[in-house]
C-alpha positions as CSV (number, residue, x, y, z in Angstrom):
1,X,-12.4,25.2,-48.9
2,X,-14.6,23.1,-46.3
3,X,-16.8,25.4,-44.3
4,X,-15.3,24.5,-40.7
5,X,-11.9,24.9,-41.9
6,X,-13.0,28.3,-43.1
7,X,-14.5,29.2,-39.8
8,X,-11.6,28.1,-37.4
9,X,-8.5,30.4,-40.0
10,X,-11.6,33.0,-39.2
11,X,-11.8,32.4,-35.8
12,X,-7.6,32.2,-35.3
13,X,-7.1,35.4,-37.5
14,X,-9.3,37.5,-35.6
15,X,-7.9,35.7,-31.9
16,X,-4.6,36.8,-33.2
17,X,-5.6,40.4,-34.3
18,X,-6.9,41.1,-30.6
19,X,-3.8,39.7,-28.8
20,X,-1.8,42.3,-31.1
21,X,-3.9,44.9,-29.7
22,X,-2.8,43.8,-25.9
23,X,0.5,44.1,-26.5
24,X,2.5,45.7,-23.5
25,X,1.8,45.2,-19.5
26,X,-0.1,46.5,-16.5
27,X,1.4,46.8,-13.6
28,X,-0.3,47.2,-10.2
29,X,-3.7,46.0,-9.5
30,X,-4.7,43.1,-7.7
31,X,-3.7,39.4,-8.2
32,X,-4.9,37.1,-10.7
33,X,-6.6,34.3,-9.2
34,X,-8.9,33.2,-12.1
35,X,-8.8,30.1,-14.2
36,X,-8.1,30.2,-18.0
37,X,-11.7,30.1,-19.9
38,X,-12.3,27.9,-22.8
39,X,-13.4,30.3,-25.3
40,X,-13.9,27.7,-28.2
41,X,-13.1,23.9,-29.1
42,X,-13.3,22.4,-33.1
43,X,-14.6,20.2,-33.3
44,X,-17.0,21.8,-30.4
45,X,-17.4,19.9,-27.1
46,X,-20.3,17.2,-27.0
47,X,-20.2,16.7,-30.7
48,X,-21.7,13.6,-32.2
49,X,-20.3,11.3,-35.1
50,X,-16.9,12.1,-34.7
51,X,-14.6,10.9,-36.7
52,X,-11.3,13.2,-36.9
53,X,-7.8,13.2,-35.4
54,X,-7.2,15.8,-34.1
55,X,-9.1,18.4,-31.8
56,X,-7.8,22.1,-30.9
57,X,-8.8,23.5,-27.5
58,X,-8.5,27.8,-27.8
59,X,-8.3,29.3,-24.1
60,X,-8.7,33.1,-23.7
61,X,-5.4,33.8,-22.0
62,X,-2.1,32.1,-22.2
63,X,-1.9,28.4,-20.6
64,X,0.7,26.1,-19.9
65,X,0.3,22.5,-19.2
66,X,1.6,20.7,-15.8
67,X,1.6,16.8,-14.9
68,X,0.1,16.3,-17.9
69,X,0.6,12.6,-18.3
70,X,-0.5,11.9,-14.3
71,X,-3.6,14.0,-14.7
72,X,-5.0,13.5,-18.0
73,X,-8.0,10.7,-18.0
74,X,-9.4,9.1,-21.1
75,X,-12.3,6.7,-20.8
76,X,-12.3,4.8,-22.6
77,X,-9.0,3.9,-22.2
78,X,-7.1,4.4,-25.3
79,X,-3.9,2.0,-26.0
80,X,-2.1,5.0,-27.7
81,X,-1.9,8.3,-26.0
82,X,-2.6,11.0,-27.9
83,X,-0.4,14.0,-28.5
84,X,-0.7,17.6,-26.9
85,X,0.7,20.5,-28.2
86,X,2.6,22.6,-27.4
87,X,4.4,21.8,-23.9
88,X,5.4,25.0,-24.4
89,X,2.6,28.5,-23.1
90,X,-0.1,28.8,-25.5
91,X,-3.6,30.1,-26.1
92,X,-4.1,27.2,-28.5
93,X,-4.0,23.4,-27.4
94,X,-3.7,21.0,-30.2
95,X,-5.0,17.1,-28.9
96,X,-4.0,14.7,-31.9
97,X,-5.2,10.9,-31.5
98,X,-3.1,8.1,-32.1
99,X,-5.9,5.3,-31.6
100,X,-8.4,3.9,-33.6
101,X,-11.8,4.9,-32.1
102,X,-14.7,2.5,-30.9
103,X,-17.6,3.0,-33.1
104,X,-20.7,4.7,-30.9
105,X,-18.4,5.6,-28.1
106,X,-18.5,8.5,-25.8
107,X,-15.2,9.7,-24.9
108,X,-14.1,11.9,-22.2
109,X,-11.1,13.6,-21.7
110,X,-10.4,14.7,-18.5
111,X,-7.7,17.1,-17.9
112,X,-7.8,17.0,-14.2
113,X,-5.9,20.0,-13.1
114,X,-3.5,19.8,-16.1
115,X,-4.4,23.2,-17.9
116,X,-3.7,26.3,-15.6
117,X,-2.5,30.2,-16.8
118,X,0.7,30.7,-17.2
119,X,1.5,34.0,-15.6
120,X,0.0,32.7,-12.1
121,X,-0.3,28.8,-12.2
122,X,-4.5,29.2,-11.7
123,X,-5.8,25.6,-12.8
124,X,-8.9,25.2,-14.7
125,X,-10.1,22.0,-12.5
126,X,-11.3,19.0,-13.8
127,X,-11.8,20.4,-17.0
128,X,-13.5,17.5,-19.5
129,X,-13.5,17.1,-23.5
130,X,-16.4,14.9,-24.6
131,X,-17.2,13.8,-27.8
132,X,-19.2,11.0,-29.6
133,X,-18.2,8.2,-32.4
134,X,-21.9,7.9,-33.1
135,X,-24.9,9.9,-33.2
136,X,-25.5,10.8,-29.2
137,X,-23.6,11.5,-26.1
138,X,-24.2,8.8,-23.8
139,X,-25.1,11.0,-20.3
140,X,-25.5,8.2,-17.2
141,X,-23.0,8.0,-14.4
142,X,-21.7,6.6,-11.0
143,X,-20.7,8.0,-7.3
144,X,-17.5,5.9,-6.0
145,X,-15.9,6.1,-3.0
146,X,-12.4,5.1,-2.6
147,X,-11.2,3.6,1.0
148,X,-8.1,1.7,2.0
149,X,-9.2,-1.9,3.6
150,X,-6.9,-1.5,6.1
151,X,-5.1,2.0,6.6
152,X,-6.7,5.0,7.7
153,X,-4.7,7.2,4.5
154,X,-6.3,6.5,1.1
155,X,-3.4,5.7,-2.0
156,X,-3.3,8.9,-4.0
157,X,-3.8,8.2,-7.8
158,X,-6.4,5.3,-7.9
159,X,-7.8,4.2,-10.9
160,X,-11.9,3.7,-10.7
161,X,-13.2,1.3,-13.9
162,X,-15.8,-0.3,-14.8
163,X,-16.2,-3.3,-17.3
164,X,-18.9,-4.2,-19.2
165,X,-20.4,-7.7,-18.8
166,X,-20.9,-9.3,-22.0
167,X,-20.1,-12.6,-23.6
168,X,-16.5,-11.6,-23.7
169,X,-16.0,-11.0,-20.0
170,X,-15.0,-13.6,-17.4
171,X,-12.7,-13.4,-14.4
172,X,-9.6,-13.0,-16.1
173,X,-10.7,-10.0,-18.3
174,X,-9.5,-7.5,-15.7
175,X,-5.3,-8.8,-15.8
176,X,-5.3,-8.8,-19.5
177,X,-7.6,-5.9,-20.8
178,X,-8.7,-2.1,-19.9
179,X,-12.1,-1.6,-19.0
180,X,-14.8,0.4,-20.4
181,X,-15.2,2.9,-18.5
182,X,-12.2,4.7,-16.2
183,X,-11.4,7.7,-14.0
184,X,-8.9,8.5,-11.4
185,X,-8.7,10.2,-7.7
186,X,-5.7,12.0,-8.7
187,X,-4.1,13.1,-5.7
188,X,-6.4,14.3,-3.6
189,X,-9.9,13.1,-4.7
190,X,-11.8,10.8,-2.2
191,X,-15.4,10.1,-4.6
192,X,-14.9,10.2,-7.7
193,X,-17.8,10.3,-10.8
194,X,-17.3,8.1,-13.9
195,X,-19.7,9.8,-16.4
196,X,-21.0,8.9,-19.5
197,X,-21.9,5.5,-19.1
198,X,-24.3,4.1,-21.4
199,X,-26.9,1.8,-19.8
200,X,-26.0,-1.9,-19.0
201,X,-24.3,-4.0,-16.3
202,X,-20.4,-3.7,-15.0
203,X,-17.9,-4.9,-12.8
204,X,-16.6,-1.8,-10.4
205,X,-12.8,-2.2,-9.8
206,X,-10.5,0.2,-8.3
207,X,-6.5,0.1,-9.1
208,X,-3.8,1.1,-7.5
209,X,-1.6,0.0,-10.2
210,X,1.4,0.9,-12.3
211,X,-0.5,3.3,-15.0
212,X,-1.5,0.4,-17.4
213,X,-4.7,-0.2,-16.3
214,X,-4.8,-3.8,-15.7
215,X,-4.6,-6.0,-12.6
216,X,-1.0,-7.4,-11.4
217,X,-1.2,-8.3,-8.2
218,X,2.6,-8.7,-7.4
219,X,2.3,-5.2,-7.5
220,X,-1.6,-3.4,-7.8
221,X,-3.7,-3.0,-5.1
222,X,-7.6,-3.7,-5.8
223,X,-11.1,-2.7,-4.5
224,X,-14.2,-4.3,-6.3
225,X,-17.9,-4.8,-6.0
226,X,-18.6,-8.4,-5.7
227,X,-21.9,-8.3,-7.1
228,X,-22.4,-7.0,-10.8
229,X,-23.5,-3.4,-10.8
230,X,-26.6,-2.1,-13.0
231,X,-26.9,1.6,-14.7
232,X,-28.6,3.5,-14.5
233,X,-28.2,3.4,-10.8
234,X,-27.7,6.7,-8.2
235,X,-26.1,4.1,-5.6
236,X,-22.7,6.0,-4.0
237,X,-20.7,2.9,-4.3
238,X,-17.9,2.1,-2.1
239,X,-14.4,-0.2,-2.9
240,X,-11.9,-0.9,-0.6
241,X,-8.6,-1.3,-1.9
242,X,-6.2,-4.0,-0.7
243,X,-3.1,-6.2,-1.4
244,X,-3.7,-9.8,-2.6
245,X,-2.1,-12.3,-0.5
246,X,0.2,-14.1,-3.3
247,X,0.8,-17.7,-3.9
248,X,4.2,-19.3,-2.5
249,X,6.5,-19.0,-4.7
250,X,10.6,-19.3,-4.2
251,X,13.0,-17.7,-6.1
252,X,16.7,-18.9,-7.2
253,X,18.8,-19.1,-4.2
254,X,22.5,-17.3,-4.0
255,X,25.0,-17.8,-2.0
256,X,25.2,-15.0,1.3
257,X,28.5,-16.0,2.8
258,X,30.5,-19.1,3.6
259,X,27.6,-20.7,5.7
260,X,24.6,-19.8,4.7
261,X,22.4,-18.9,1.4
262,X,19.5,-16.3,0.5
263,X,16.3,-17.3,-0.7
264,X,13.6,-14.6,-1.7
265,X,10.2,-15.4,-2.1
266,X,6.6,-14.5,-2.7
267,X,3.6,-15.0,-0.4
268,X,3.8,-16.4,3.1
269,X,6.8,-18.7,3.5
270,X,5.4,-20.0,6.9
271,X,5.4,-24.1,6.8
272,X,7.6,-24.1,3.6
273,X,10.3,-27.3,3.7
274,X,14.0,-27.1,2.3
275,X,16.1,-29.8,1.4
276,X,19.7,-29.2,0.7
277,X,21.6,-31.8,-1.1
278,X,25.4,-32.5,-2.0
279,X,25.1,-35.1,-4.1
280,X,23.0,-37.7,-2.4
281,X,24.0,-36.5,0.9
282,X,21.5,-34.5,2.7
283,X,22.7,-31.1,4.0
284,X,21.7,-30.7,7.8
285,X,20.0,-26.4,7.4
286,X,18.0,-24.5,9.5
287,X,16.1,-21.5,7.6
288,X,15.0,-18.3,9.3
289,X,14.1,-14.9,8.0
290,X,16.2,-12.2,6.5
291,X,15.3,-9.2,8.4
292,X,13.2,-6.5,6.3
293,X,13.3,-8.1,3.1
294,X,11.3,-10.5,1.7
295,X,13.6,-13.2,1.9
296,X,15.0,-16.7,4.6
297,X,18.2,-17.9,5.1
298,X,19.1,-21.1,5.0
299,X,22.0,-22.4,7.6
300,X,23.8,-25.2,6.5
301,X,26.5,-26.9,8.4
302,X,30.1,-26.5,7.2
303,X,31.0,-28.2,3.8
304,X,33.2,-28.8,0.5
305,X,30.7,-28.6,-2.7
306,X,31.1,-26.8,-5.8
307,X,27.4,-26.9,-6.1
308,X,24.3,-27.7,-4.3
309,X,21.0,-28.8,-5.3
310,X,18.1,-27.0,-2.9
311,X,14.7,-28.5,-3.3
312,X,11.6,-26.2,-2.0
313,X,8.3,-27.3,-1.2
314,X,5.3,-25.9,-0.1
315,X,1.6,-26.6,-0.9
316,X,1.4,-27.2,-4.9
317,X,4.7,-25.3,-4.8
318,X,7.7,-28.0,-5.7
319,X,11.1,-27.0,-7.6
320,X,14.2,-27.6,-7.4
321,X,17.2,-25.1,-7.4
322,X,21.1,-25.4,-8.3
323,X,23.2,-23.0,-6.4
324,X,27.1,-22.6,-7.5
325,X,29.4,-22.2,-4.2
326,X,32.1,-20.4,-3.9
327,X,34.6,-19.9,-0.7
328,X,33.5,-17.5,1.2
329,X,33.9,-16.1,5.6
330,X,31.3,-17.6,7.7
331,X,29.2,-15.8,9.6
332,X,30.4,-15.6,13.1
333,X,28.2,-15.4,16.6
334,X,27.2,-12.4,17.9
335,X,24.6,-11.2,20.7
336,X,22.9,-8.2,20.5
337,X,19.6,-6.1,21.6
338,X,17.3,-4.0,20.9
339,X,17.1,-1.8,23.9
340,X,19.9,0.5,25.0
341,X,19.5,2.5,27.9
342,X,15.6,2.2,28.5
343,X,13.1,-0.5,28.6
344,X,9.8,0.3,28.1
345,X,7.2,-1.1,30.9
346,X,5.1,-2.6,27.7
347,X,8.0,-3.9,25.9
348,X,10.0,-7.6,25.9
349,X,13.4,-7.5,27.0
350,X,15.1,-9.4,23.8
351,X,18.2,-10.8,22.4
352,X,18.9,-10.9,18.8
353,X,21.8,-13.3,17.5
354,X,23.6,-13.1,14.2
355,X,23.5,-17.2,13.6
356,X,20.7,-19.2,14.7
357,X,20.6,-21.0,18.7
358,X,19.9,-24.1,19.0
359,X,21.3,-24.7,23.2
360,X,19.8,-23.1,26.1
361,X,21.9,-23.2,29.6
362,X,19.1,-21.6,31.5
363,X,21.5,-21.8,34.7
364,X,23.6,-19.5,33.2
365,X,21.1,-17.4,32.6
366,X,20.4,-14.3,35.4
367,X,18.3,-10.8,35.9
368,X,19.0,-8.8,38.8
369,X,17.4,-5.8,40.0
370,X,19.0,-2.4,41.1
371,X,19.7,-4.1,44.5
372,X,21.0,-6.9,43.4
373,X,18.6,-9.6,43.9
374,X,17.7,-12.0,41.5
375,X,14.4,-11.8,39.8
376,X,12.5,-14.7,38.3
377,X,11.8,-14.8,34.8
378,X,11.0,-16.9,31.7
379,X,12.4,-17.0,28.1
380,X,11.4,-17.7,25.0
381,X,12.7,-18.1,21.6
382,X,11.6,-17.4,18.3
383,X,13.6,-19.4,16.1
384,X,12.5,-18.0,12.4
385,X,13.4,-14.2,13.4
386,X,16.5,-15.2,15.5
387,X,15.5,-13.6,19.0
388,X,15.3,-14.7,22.5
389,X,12.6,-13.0,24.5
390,X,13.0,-12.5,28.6
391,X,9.7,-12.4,30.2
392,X,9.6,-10.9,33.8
393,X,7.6,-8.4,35.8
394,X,9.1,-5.1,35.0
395,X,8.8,-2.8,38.3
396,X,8.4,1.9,37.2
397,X,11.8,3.3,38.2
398,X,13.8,0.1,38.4
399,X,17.4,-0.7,36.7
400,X,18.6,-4.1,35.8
401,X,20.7,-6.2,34.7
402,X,20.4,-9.5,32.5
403,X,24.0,-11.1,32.7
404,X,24.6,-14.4,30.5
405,X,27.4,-16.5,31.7
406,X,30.1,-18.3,28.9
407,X,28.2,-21.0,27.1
408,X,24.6,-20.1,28.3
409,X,24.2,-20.2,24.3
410,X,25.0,-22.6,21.9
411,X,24.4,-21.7,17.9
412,X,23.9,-24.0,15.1
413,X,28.1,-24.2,14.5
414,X,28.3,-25.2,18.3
415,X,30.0,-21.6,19.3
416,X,29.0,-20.2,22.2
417,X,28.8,-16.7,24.1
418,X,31.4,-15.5,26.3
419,X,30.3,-13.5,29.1
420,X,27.2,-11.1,28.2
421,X,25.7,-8.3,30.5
422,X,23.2,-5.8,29.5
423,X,22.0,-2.7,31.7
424,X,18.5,-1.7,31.2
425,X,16.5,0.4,33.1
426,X,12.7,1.7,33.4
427,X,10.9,5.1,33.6
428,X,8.2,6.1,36.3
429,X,4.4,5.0,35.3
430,X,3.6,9.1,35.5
431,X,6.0,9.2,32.1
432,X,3.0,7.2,30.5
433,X,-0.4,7.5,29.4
434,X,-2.8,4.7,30.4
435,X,-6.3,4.9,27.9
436,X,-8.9,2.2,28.3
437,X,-11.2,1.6,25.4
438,X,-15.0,0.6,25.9
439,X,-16.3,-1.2,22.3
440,X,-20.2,-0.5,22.2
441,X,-22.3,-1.8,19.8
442,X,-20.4,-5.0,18.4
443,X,-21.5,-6.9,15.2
444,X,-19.6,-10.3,16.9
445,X,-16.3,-11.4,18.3
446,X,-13.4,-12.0,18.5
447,X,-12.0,-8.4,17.5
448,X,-8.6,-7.1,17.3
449,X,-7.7,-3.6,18.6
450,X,-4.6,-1.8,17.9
451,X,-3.2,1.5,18.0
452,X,-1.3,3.2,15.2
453,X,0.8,5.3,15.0
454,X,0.6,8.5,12.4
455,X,2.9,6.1,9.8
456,X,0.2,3.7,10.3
457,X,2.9,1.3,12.1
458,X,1.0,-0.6,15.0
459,X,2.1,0.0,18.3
460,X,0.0,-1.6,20.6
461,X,-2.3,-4.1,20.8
462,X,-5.0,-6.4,22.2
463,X,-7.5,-9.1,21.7
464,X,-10.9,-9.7,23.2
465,X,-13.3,-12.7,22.4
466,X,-16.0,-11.4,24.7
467,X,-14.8,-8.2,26.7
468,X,-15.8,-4.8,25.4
469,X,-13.6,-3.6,28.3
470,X,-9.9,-2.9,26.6
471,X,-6.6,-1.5,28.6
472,X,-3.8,-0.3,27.0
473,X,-1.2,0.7,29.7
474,X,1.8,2.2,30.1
475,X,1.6,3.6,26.3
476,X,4.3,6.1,25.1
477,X,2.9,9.5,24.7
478,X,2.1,9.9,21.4
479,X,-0.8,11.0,18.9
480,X,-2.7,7.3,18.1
481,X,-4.8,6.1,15.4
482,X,-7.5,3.6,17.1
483,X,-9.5,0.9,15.3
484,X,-10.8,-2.5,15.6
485,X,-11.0,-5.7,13.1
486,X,-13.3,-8.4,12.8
487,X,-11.4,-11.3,13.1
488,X,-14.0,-13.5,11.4
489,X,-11.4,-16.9,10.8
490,X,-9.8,-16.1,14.4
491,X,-6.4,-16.3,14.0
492,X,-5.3,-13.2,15.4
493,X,-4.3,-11.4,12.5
494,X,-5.9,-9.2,9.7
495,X,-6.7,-10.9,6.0
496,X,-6.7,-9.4,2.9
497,X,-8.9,-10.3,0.2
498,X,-8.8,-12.1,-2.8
499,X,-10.6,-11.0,-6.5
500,X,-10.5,-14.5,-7.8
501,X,-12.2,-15.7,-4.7
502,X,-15.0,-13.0,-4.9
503,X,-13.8,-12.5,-1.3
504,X,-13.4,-8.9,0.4
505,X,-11.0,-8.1,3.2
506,X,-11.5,-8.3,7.2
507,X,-13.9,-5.7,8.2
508,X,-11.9,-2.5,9.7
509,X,-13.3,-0.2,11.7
510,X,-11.2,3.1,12.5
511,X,-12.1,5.4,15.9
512,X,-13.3,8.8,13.9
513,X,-10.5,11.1,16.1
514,X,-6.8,10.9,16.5
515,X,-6.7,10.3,20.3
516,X,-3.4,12.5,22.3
517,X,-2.2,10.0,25.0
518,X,-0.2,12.2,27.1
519,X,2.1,11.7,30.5
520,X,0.5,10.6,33.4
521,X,-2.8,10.4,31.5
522,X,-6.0,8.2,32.1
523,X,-8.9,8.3,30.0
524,X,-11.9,5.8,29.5
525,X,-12.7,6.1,25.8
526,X,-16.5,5.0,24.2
527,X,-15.8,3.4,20.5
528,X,-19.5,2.5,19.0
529,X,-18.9,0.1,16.4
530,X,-22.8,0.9,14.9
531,X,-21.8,2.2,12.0
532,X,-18.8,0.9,9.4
């Protein structure tokens, strides 16, 4: 008999002898609050030239396993899970590998907080199973630290990787092959350590992906390191994880009722043109967006087809589309808002209409104070999102009325409104909270500030080319998140990165505190941007 196998039956038969001596409890005392303690491994951990299947982990109390399958981490990456037994308590872990090992690999396993007792659910954190394929452990490593690009809240469960750079790698390695080298945050983890790393030079990627460890940006988010990183190296590295801006691309129309269809898409379907044909005859359509999906309509005026062809087009985007039609009701007009009961001083009085306008009576138009006197004001409409916005000076304690007169609109079927009046009113100014912000020490303009709220939705915001002087007023009382991006292409907005283009997201710069705006509240807040 081999001389380890003869050792571990040793080892097991006299581990089993001194759990019959335990038998029975103890009650009383105080709580358990230690972790299990590895009291041996075969082979034992940090061997060298390994070359078996299966390893046995021996604990010295009973241990259960939980999450197993979220907070297990193998680098490298293997394409076949191994197998851990039992599921069931146990003093005896059993790892058997499925995968075909590298040759003069280090592997780590770590278990994360996977292993714990099973009498009081103690952990034994970030416990780690290494092993070599050849003849020494490889003992480098790297500091990351994980940030979102744009919210303040970090993605739990984010894969950290590195990939080696040799004559096989390019840019497309990291959608079609794991890396070298992984490890995970797990879910709560905000720098992480990727150890045993042998010496050379990597790409650093972070993944918010599905679990395969590969980049889909349809889905994943990524963080990288645009220049290649060299190890050794005691550099904390940072990635910032964001979500590719995708390509235009339409899907497959259907039908959505008698006068209209749905068209999904991906990326941004601003500029896109459609073409709706019967035949040869062109369909007159006017597309706008499907509200919280993904997705536009597209209007088209009243017809007999049993099919349509739909053309889309949009930068080196071009397809067309066949769409069967069937007889269905057409959607019919109908006004509504968003505001019932209170306006709020720093919100847009706004219509919403279920088919898109097209005709304006402005005469028809009226907004009348609580005295009834008229009240000038301007509109506007947004014709992609369907909403017609009433711009006037909104006065603390006031109550008005907007009043639309038969025919004041016209939609794209030539319907009009009957007779539409809305009540609105407005809360005093001491209901609000009015906080200035003071920007010191900016890199350049312009800059965009906003205020979130604790679901990271923005709630307020402003622009400044030149000002370092900021007002938000009349803000809802509320606990707000505060930051400030560098719009470097100025267009007003905040832009993700792009891996292919070696390009890294709009720099974002979060106010350390939550700030508390409270009821008839003033505050003058300093926000140095010195330091990202």
């Amino acid at each position: 008999m081999p001389k380890s196998i003869f050792t571990l039956l040793c080892f097991l038969f006299v581990l089993a002898m001194a759990g019959c001596a335990k038998r029975g409890s103890i009650t009383g005392g105080s709580k358990d609050t230690l972790a299990p303690v590895l009291k041996a491994s075969f082979p034992k951990n940090f061997a060298t030239n390994f070359n078996g299947k299966e390893i046995k982990l021996v604990f010295d109390e009973y241990v259960k396993l939980k999450n197993i399958n979220k907070q297990l981490i193998i680098s490298p990456p293997m394409k076949n899970q191994p197998e851990i037994l039992p599921q069931t308590s146990t003093k005896i872990l059993t790892v058997k590998i499925k995968d075909t090992l590298q040759p003069n690999t280090t592997y780590s396993f770590n278990f994360g907080q996977s292993i714990e007792d099973n009498n009081e659910g103690n952990p034994l954190s970030q416990f780690k199973y290494i092993f070599s394929t050849g003849a020494f452990i490889d003992s480098l490593k790297i500091n990351v630290k994980v940030k979102d690009a744009l919210e303040k809240k970090v993605d739990n469960f984010v894969s950290v990787m590195l990939y080696e750079i040799n004559e096989k790698f390019n840019d497309s390695t990291i959608y079609k092959e794991t890396p070298r080298y992984i490890t995970n945050t797990l879910d709560s983890l905000k720098i992480v350590t990727i150890d045993n790393i042998k010496a050379g030079k990597y790409l650093l990627v972070a993944l918010k992906d599905n679990g395969n460890n590969k980049f889909n940006p349809k889905s994943d988010k990524i963080g990288f390191q645009k220049q290649y990183i060299s190890i050794p190296n005691d550099t904390i590295f940072e990635v910032e994880l964001f979500k590719e801006k995708l390509p235009f691309k339409a899907i497959k129309p259907t039908q959505g009722s008698g006068n209209k269809l749905i068209m999904a898409y991906e990326g941004d379907p601003k500029s896109m043109r459609v073409t709706v044909k019967n035949g040869s005859e062109i369909i007159p359509t006017i597309i706008t967006k499907f509200q919280k999906k993904d997705s536009v309509q597209v209007w088209l005026k009243p017809l007999k087809a049993d099919s349509l062809q739909v053309f889309v087009e949009k930068d080196t985007f071009k397809k067309d589309f066949m769409v069967k039609i069937k007889k269905q009701k057409a959607d019919t007009l109908s006004i509504s808002t968003d505001f019932n009961g209170t306006l709020p001083l720093r919100e847009r009085f706004a219509l919403s209409s279920s088919a898109p306008l097209v005709k304006f009576d402005k005469s028809k138009f009226s907004v009348f104070n609580k005295d009834s006197i008229a009240i000038p004001f301007e509109t506007e409409y947004d014709d992609f999102q369907q909403k017609l916005y009433f711009n006037f000076q909104k006065e603390p304690l006031e109550k008005y009325k907007i009043q639309l007169m038969p025919g004041a609109l016209t939609d794209f079927y030539e319907k009009s409104n009957d007779t539409l009046t809305f009540r609105i009113s407005t809360k005093n100014a001491s209901d609000y909270g009015n906080l200035k912000v003071v920007l010191e020490n900016v890199k350049r303009y312009p800059v965009i500030v906003e205020l979130t709220n604790k679901d990271g939705k923005v709630k307020a915001t402003e622009y400044t080319e030149s000002s370092p002087t900021i007002e938000f007023l009349a803000l809802e009382p509320d606990k707000y998140a505060l930051r400030i991006i560098y719009d470097d292409n100025k267009n007003k907005v905040w832009d993700t990165g792009s891996f292919m283009e070696k390009r890294q997201s709009e720099e974002v710069i979060y106010f350390p505190k939550e700030i508390d705006v409270r009821t008839n509240w003033d505050v003058e807040q300093p926000f140095s941007l010195g330091a990202k």
